[in-house]
C-alpha positions, 0 to 999 in steps of 0.5 A: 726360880726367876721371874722374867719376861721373853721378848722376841730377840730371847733375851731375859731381863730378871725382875724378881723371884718367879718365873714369868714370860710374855710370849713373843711369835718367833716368825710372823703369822702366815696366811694361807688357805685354811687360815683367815687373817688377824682382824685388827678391830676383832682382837680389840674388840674380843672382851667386850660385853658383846663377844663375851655374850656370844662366846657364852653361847658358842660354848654351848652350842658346841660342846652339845656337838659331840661330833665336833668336840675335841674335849672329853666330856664328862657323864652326865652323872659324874660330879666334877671334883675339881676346877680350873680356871682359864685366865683371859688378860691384855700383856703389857703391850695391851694385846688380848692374851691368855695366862698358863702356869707350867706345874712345877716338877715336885707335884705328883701329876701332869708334872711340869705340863703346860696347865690352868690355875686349878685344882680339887676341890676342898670342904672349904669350897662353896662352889666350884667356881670358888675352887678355881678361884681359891687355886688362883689366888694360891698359885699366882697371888691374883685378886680374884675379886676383882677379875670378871667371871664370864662362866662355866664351861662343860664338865671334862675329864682328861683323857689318861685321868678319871678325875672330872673337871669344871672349867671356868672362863674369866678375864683378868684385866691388864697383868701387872707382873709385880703382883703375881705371888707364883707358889714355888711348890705348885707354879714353876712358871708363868706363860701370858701368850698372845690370842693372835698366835693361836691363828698361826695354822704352823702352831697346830699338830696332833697327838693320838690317844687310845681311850680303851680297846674300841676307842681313840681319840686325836687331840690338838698340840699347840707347838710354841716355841719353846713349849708345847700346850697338849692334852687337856689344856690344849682340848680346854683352849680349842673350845675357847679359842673356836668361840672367842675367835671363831673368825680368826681361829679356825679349829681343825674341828678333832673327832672320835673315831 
């Protein structure tokens, strides 16, 4: 497994042994009807004090509106017994980003998709939010002492799987690639993709879930050149996304039916 950096010409510079890759938009971000474009003062403003307040409380606000909601929320009464963690970060240009693992091919589920830092929980395990951060530290090696946690998200479930998931937001700082540790049994690589590609409308599709007999759900595909974020991941980052840039990012506002 290599540990190297993408830039826009596709070439590959090796550095040491993990996977490792700085997206770069393979065209520039359009603008048209449906999109607004990339405010400059708002990506450099995105993690401030301020914007991390009012992410909180947007969360909030739409994951109480469940005709909105692309993500499948969990029962009242069903116990979360696992966590991830969504890893916001500035790559090494300094532009707001977001961390994804790729699970590696020799775990048992959701093998080689695009995922959060996360997992079950343990005894061990004060709290859910010590799950996602002992899964971090265990899968990338990051120092979870250092990093800001800004808060829970709403219990979900992915939607061909009945285990219920508590996320958590965080920022991680500015991402040194020499001390991220990538566990080879659990990690096959690490993507740090730029906020600003999500506002690209060209990024977005859609995939179809049938949840039971009288129920389907349509769920967001972000389709990034050469890899595709779907599914649960993709449902977690739309809600993210549409309260960390609700300027920029302009959700396509997924219902049941």
């Amino acid at each position: 497994m290599l540990f190297h950096s993408m830039c826009t010409t596709g070439s590959i510079k090796h550095i040491a042994p993990c996977a490792f890759r700085f997206y770069r938009p393979t065209e520039p971000i359009p603008t048209s009807s449906n999109y607004r474009d990339a405010d400059s003062h708002v990506f450099r403003d995105v993690f401030t004090t301020e914007n991390r307040e009012r992410t909180m409380s947007i969360i909030t606000s739409l994951a109480n509106d469940n005709d909105w909601i692309s993500v499948r929320l969990a029962p009242p009464n069903y116990v979360p017994k696992a966590a991830v963690l969504v890893p916001l970060c500035r790559d090494r240009d300094g532009r707001p980003s977001v961390l994804l693992t790729q699970r590696s091919v020799a775990m048992r589920s959701f093998t080689g998709q695009m995922s959060f830092p996360g997992g079950k929980c343990e005894p061990r395990d004060s709290s859910l939010l010590e799950t996602a951060l002992r899964e971090t530290r265990e899968e990338l090696g990051i120092d979870t002492d250092s990093l800001e946690v800004w808060g829970p998200l709403p219990s979900c479930m992915p939607i061909s799987y009945r285990l219920v998931v508590k996320p958590f937001l965080a920022y991680i700082g500015e991402l040194e690639e020499s001390k991220l540790q990538c566990n080879p049994d659990e990690v096959d690589d690490v993507f740090v993709i730029p906020l600003e590609t999500f506002s690209n409308p060209k990024n977005c599709r859609y995939t179809r879930w049938k949840i039971n007999e009288t129920l389907t759900q349509t769920t967001i595909v972000f389709t990034l050149t050469p890899l595709n974020i779907w599914g649960f991941t993709a449902a977690i980052l739309d809600l993210v996304l549409s309260a960390l840039l609700p300027l920029n990012y302009i959700s396509p506002g997924i219902r049941n039916s």
